[in-house]
Structures are given as C-alpha cells and as structure tokens.
C-alpha positions in Angstrom: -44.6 81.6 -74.5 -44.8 85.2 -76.1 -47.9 87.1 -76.0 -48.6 86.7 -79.8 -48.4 83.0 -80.0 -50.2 82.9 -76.5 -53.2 83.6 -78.2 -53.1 81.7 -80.8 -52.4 78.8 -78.4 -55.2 79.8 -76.5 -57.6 80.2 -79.8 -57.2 76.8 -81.1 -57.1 75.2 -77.2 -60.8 76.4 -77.6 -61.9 75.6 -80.3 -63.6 72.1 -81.5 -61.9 72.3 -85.0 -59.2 74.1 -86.8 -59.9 77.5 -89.1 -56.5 76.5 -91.7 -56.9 80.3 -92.7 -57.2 81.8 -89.0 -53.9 79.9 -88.7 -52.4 80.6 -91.5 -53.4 84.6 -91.1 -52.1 84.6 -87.4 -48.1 83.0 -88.3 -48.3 85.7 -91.2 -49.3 88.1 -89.1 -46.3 87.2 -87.2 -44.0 88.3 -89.8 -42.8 84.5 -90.6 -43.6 84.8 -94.2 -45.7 82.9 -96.8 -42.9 80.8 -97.5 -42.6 79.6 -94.4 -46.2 79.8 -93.2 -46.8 77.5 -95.9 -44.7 74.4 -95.2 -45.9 74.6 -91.3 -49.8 74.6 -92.7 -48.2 71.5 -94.8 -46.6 69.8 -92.2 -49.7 70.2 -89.8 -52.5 69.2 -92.9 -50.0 66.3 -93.5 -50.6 64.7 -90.2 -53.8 63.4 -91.3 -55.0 63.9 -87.8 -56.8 66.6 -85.6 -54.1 68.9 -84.5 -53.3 70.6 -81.2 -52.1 73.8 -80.2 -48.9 72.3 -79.1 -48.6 70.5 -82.5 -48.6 74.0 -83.8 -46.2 75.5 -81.8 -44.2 72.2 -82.3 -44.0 72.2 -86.1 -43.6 76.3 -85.9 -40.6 76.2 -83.0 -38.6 72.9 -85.4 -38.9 75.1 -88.6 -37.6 78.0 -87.1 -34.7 76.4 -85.4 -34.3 74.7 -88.7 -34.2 78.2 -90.7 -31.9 80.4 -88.4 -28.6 80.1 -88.1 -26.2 78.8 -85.7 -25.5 80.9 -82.2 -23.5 83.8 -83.4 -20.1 84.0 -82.5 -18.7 87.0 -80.5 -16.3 89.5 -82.0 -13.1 88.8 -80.7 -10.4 92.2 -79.7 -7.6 91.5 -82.8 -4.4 90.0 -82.2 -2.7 92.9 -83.9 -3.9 95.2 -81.3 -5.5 97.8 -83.3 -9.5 98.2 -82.8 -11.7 95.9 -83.9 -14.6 98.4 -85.2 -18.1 98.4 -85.8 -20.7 100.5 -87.7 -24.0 100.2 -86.5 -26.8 101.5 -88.8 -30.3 101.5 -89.0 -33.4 103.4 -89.0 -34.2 106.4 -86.9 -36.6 104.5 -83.7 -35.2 101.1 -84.3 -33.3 101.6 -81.1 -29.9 102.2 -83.1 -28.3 104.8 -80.7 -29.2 103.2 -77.3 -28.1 99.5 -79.2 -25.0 101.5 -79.8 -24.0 102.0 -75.8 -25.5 98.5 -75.1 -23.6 96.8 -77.2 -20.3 98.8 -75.2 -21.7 97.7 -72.7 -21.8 94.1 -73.3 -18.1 94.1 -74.2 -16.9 96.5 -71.4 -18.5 93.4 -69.0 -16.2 90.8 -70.8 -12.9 92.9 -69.9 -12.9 94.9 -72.7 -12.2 98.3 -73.7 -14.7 100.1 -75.8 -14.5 104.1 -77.3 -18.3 105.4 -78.9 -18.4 107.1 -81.9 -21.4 109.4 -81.9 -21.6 109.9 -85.8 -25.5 110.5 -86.1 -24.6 113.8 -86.4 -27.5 115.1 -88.5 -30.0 113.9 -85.9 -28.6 116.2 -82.7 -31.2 114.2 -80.5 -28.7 111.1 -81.5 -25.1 112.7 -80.3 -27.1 113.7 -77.0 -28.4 110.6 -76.2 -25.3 108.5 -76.8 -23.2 111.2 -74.7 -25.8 110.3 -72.2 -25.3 106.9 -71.9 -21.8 107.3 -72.0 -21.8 109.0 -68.6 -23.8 106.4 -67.5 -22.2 103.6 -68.6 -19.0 104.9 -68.3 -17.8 104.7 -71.5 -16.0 107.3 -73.7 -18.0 108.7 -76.6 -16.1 110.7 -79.4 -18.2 113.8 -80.5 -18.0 116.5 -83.7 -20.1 119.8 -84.1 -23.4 119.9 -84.9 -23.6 118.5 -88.4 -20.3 117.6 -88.7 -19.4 115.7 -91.4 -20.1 111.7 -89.8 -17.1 110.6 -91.4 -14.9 112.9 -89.4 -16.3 111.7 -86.1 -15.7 108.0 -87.1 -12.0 109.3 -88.2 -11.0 111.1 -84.8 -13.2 108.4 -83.0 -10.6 105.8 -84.4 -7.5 107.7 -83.7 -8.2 107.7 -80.5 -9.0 103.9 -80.3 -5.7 103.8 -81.6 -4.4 105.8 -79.3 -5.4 104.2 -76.6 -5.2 100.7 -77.5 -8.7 100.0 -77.2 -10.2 96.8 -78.3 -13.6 97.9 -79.7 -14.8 100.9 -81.4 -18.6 101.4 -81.9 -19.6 103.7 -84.8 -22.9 105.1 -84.2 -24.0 106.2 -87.9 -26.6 106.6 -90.6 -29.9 106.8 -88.8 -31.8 107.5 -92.1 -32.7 106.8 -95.6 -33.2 110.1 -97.5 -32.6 108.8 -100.8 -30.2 105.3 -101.8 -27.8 107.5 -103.3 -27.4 109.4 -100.1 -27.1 106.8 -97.5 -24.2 104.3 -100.0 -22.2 107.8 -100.1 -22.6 108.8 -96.7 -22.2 104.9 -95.6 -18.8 105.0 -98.8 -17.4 107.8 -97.1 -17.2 106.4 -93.6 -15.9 103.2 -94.9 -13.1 105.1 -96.6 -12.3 107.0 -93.9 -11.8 104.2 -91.6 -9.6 102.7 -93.7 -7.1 105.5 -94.3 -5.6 104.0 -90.8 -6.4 100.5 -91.0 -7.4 99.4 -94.2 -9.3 96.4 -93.1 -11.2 98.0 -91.3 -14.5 98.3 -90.3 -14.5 94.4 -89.2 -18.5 94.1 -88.2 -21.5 96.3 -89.7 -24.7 95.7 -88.5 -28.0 97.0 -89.1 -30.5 97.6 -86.1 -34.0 96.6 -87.0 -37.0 96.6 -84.8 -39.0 93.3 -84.8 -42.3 94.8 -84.2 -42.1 96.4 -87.4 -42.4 93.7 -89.5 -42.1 93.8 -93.5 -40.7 97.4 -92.9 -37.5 95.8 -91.0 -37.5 93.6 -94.6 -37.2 96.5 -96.7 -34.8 98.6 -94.1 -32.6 95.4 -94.4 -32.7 95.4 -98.4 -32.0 99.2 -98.5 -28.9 99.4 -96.4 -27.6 95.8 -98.0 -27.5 97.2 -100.9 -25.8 100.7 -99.8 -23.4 98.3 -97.6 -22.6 95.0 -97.3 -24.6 94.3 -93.5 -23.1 91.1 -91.8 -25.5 91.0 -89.3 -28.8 92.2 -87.5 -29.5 93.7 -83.9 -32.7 93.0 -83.0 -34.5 95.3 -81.2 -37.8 95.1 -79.0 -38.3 92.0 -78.3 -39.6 91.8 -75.0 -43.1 89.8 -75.1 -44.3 91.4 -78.1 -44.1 87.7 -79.5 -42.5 89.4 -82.8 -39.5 88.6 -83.9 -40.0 86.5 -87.1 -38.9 89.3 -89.2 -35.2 88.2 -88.0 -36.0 84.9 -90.3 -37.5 85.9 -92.9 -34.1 88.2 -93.0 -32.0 85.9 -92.8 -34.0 83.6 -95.2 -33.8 86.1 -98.2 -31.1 88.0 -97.6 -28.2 85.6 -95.9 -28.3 88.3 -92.7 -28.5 86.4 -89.4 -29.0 87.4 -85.9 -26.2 88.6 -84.2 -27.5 90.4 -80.9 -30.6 90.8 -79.8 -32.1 93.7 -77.4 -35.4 92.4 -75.1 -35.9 95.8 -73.0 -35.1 99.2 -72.2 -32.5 98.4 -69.5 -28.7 98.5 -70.5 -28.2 94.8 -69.3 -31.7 93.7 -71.6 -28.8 92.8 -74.4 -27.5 89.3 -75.2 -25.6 87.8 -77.9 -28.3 86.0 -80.4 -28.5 82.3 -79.3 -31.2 80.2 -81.3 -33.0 78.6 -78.6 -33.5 81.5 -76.6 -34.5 83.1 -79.0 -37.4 80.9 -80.6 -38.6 80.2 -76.8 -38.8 84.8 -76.7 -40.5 85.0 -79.4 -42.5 81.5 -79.3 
C-alpha cells in the first residue's frame, strides 16, 4: 500500500469511530476529486455498519478500477513503414525530457528502432539532457542550434526517421506555457511541419504530468487539450508518493487516460499503464 493511503489505513485502524470529514479531507487530499470522494463516503455511510480500514480501501480501490480505463494498448511500428511518431509535451519539471528517452527506451527493448527529437529548444538545459541520455541509452537524438525554431528539429528529426526506416520517432517539445496563444502556435506549427512528409502524421501526443502535483496536473491537462488534441497522459513520479489520483480525475473530465506511467528515476522505472498495477501503486 502507498505511503498516503498507509496512513490513512493506519488512522482509522486506531481509532474507535470514524471522523466522515477526516476521511473525506484525506481521499481529497489525494487528488481523487469531490465527485468521486463523494460516492465512496456514500457507499461506506450506506453500509449501515461500522466500517474498517480495509472497507475503505475496498470501496476506494473498486471505484477507481471502475473509473479508469482499460490497460492501454501499445503503439504498434506502421505497416507502411514510415515512423510512427510522437510528441511529447508537458510542463517544465514534470519529468517530460527524461519521459522522452524512457519511453525510447521502452520501445528500443521490444526490437524496435527509435530516433529522439530534442525540440525543447528554448530550454538549452532540455536539448543537453536528452543528448545525455541518448549516449546512455544508445539512442540517436536529432539536435538544432540554440533556439532553433522547434519545428525544424521535429522536421530534420523525421527525415531522418525516414531515412532510416525507423519505427518510432519521439518529439521532445513544448516544455512551457507562456501564454495559450503561444503554446497552440508553437504546438500548430510542429504539427504542420510533420505533416509536410506524412500527412498523418504525428500518430500519438501525449502530455507528461506529474501526479504529485495534483489540481495543477488538471489545469496543465486542460491547457495543452485545448492548444492540441492530447490522446493520452505519462504519469510521472509515482514511486510511493501514494499520488496518483490526478490520472482519474483526468481522465474523468477530460476523456485523457493513462498511457505510461514512470515510478522512479531509473531508465527501466517505465511501464505501459495497466489498471491494476496501477491502483495497488498508488493504493
């Protein structure tokens, strides 16, 4: 059981009778929502009995399994041999960049072959780090000047996927939000760029949110929705912090699920989401 809901377990274990508002506060606090928050309180009142701690982390683990969706699917290398490609966007300290040469990562291990586009290219820090793990992962990483136009780098970072026949390329972009206006023409641009050589393209964008930071991963996911169509999250940081509800309330009021999730700084701490490991992380 994660750390967050550890204590609650252990709060109510010890005590002779329930505080409904101590409850209530602590699966808010867990960024689960009122909405939901409310029906478990429901549910557990509605028993007409005293409750345990493992009645509320009964109730709480069935309506989360019942709100998120099914296991994600994995991207699959296209059978017309061009790249299957993916923007990856998110906040600056969501984990974007080193979610970025994980995610290679996770398809260079199923046989496949993966080019980086390092198109942070406001945020030098960004281009460094991702060159970084390419050396260490051993993947190639497509770089432009110091703020180079981001499109540019996701243009020559798909030729070369071309090029080479590779079956995944990775687009590191948009690691800020300056204003709306900014981020849906920087995010336009790129989008219309990649499709001067493959107009279906990109296939997957997917936003990088960090589930210890609650309503703000909310907003993030609104923001970017609206600049581009997101079809799915990376969660990031999930590794005992017993967070991680943020991913349903996501996916509750803005269709977005789960489609990877990252539980540690290592580059193997990356898995494709699954929904019952993923209630047991963060329950």
């Amino acid at each position: 059981m994660a750390g967050f809901f550890k204590s609650l377990f252990n709060k109510i274990t010890n005590r002779a009778e329930i505080d409904w508002d101590d409850i209530e506060a602590d699966l808010i606090a867990s960024d689960l929502g009122i909405q939901l928050t409310t029906r478990i309180i429901d549910e557990l009142r509605g028993l007409g009995r005293t409750i345990s701690a493992d009645d509320v982390v009964a109730t709480t683990r069935r309506h989360l399994l019942d709100r998120l969706p099914d296991d994600a699917l994995p991207p699959e290398s296209r059978p017309d041999g061009l790249p299957f490609v993916i923007l990856v966007v998110g906040v600056n300290g969501t984990g974007k960049t080193t979610s970025s040469a994980k995610l290679g990562l996770w398809f260079k291990r199923r046989g496949r072959s993966v080019v980086l586009a390092a198109a942070d290219t406001f945020r030098a820090a960004a281009v460094e780090q991702l060159q970084r793990w390419g050396e260490r992962l051993d993947l190639p990483v497509v770089t432009g000047n110091p703020n180079a136009d981001p499109s540019s780098v996701c243009y020559h970072a798909h030729q070369k996927a071309i090029a080479g026949h590779s079956d995944f390329l990775i687009c590191d972009t948009a690691g800020r939000i300056h204003t709306r206006h900014n981020l849906m023409e920087e995010l336009g641009k790129i989008r219309r760029t990649l499709a001067k050589q493959d107009p279906s393209a990109p296939h997957l964008t997917l936003l990088v949110v960090d589930a210890t930071t609650g309503t703000n991963a909310l907003n993030q996911a609104k923001e970017f929705h609206k600049a581009c169509a997101l079809d799915g999250l990376i969660v990031t940081k999930l590794d005992g912090s017993g967070k991680g509800g943020i991913a349903v309330t996501i996916h509750d009021q803005l269709g977005i699920p789960p489609r990877f999730i990252g539980t540690g700084e290592e580059p193997n701490a990356f898995a494709i989401f699954q929904k019952q490991p993923f209630v047991q992380e963060i329950l």
